[in-house]
C-alpha positions as CSV (number, residue, x, y, z in Angstrom):
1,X,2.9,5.4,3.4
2,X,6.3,6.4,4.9
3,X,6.3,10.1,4.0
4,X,6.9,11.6,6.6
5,X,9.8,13.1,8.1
6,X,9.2,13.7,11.7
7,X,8.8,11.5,14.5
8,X,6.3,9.1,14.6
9,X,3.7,9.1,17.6
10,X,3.3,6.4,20.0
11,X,0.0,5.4,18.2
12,X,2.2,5.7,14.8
13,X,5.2,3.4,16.7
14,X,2.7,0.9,18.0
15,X,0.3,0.9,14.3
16,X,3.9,-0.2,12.9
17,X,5.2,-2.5,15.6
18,X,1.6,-4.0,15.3
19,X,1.5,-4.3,11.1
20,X,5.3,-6.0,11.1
21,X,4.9,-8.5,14.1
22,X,1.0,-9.2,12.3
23,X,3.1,-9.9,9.3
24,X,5.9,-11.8,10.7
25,X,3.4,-14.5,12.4
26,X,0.2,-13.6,11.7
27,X,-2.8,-12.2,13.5
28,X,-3.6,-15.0,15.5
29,X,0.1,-15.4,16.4
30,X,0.3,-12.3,18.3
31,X,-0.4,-11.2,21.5
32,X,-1.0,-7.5,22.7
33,X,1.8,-8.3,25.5
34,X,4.2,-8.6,22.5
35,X,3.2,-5.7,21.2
36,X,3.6,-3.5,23.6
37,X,6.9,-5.3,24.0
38,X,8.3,-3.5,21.2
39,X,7.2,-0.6,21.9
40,X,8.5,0.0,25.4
41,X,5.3,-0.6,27.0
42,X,3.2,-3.2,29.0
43,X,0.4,-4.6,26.6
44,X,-2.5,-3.1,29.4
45,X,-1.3,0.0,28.2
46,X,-1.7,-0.6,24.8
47,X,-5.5,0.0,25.7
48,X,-4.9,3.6,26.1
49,X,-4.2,3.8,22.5
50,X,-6.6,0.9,21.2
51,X,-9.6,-1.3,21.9
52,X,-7.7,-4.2,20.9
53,X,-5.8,-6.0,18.1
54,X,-8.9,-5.4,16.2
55,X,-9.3,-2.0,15.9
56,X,-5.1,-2.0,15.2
57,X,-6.0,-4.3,12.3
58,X,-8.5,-2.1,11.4
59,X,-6.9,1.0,11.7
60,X,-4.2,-0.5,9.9
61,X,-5.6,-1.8,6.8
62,X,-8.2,1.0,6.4
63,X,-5.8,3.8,7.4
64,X,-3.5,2.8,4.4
65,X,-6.0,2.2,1.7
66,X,-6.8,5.4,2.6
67,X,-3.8,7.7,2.4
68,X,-3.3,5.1,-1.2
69,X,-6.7,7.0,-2.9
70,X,-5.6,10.8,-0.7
71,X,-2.2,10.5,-2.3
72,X,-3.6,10.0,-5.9
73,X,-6.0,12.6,-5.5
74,X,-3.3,14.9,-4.5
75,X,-1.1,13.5,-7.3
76,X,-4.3,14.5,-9.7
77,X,-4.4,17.9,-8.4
78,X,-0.2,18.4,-9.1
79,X,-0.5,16.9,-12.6
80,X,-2.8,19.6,-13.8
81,X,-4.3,18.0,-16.5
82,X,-1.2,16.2,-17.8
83,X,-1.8,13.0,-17.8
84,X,1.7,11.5,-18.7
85,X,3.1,13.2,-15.2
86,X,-0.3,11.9,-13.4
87,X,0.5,8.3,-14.5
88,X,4.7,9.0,-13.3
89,X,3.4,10.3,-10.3
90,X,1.0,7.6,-9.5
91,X,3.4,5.1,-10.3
92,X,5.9,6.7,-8.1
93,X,3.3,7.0,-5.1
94,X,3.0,3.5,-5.2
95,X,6.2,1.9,-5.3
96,X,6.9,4.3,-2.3
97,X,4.2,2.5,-0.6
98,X,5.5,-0.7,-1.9
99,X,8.8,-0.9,-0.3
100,X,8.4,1.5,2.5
101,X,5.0,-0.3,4.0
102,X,5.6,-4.2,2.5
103,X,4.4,-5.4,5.7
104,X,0.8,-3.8,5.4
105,X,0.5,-5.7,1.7
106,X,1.0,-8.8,3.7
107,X,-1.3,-8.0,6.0
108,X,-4.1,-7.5,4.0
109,X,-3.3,-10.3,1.7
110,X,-3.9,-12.5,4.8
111,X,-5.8,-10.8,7.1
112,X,-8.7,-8.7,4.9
113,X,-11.3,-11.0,6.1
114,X,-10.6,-11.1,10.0
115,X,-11.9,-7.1,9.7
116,X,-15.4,-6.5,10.3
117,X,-17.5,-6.0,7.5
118,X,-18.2,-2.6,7.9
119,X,-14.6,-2.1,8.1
120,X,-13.7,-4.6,5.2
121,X,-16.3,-3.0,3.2
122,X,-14.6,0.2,3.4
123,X,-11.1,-0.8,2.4
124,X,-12.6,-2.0,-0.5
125,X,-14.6,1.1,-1.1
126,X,-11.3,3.1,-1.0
127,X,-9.6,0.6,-3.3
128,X,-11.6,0.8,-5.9
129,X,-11.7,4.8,-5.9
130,X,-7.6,4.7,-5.7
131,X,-8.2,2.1,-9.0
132,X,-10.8,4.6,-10.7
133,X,-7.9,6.9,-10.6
134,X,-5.4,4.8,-12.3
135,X,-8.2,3.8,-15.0
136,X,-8.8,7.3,-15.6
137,X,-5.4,8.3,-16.3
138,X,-4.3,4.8,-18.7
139,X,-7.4,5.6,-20.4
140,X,-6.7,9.1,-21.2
141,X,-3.0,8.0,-22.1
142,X,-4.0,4.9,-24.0
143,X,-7.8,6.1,-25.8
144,X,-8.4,3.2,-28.7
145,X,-7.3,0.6,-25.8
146,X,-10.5,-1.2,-24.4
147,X,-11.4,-0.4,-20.6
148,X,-11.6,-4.0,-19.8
149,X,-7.9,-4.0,-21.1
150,X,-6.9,-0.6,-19.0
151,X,-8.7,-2.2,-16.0
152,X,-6.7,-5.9,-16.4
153,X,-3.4,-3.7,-16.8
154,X,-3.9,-1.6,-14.1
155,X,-4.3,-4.8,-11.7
156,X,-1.3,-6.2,-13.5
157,X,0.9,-3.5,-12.7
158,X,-0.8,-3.5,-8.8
159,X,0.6,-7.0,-8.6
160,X,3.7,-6.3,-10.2
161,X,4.5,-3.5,-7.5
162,X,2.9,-5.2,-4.4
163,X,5.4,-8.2,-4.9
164,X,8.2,-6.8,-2.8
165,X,7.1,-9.0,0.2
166,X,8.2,-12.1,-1.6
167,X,11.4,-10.2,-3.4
168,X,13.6,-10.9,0.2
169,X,15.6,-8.4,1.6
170,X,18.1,-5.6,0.5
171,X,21.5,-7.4,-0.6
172,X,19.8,-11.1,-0.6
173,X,16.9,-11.0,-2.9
174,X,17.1,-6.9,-3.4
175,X,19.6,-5.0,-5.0
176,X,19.0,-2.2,-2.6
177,X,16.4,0.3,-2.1
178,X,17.5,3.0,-5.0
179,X,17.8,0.2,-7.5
180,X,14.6,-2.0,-6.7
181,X,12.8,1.2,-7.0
182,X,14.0,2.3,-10.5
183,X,13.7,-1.4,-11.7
184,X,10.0,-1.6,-10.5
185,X,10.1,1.9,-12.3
186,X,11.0,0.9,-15.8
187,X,8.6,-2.4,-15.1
188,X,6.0,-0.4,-14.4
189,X,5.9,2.0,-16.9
190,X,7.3,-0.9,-19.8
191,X,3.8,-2.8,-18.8
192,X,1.7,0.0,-19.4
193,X,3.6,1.1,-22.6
194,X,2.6,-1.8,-24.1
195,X,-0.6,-0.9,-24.4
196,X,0.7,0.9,-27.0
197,X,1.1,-2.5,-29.4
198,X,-2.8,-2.6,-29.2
């Protein structure tokens, strides 16, 4: 996720060169030449950093299902047992995630199953502990609500905030950044509320 604040490393510059051109045209469509391209540097010397476009992909789809599940650990730990600022926190992680890093959510909607299965296994792995948290929390919030139900809303609200891809960009399809995020906010939060009405 775009958290941080200082300058990204060549290996960070190249990771997110990589993810938006993998995006843009798919895997398939891209050639290491490219990428070094738009990075300043000759595609050779893009071996320095990787194997190949394969261990990019890889690094790139496990790498963010990854920091997904450490960030809601960490957002467990700062909630201290409250599970209202847990689910506002997880909520907020994600839709971070979802407009900061839309090119990795089209990435691994079409390019999961070019990853090795060790690799693909993993992601998936780390998906389903970053969902466990999410259950966890809905079900504490929402306790007479069946976990089938919790589970199905929690994927609901996923899809919901992994749609920015397909939402266009700011001042065509999106109000702007400070906007899009408070309305996937209050969409968020409304679709979980209405567990309430069980």
């Amino acid at each position: 996720m775009s958290t941080r604040t200082d300058a990204p490393t060549r290996r960070e510059q190249i990771l997110r060169e990589a993810a938006r051109l993998f995006a843009e045209r798919g895997f398939h469509g891209v050639g290491v030449d490219e990428i070094g391209a738009a990075v300043g540097i000759s595609g050779p010397g893009l071996y320095r950093h990787f194997a190949g476009k394969d261990a990019m992909l890889a690094e790139l789809l496990v790498g963010i299902s990854g920091r997904l599940y450490d960030g809601g650990r960490k957002r467990v730990t700062e909630a201290a047992g409250d599970p209202e600022r847990l689910l506002g926190a997880l909520i907020d992680g994600h839709i971070d995630f979802a407009l900061d890093d839309r090119a990795l959510i089209t990435l691994h909607d079409r390019e999961l199953d070019r990853l090795r299965d060790s690799d693909r296994k993993l992601v998936r792995q780390l998906q389903r502990q970053y969902v466990e948290l999410w259950v966890g929390v809905v079900r504490e919030l929402y306790p007479p609500v069946p976990e089938a139900e919790v589970r199905g809303a929690v994927h609901a609200v996923f899809g919901l905030l992994n749609s920015t891809p397909h939402l266009g960009t700011y001042g065509t399809g999106l109000p702007g950044r400070a906007a899009t995020e408070a309305l996937l906010r209050r969409l968020a939060h409304g679709a979980f509320a209405s567990l309430d009405a069980h």
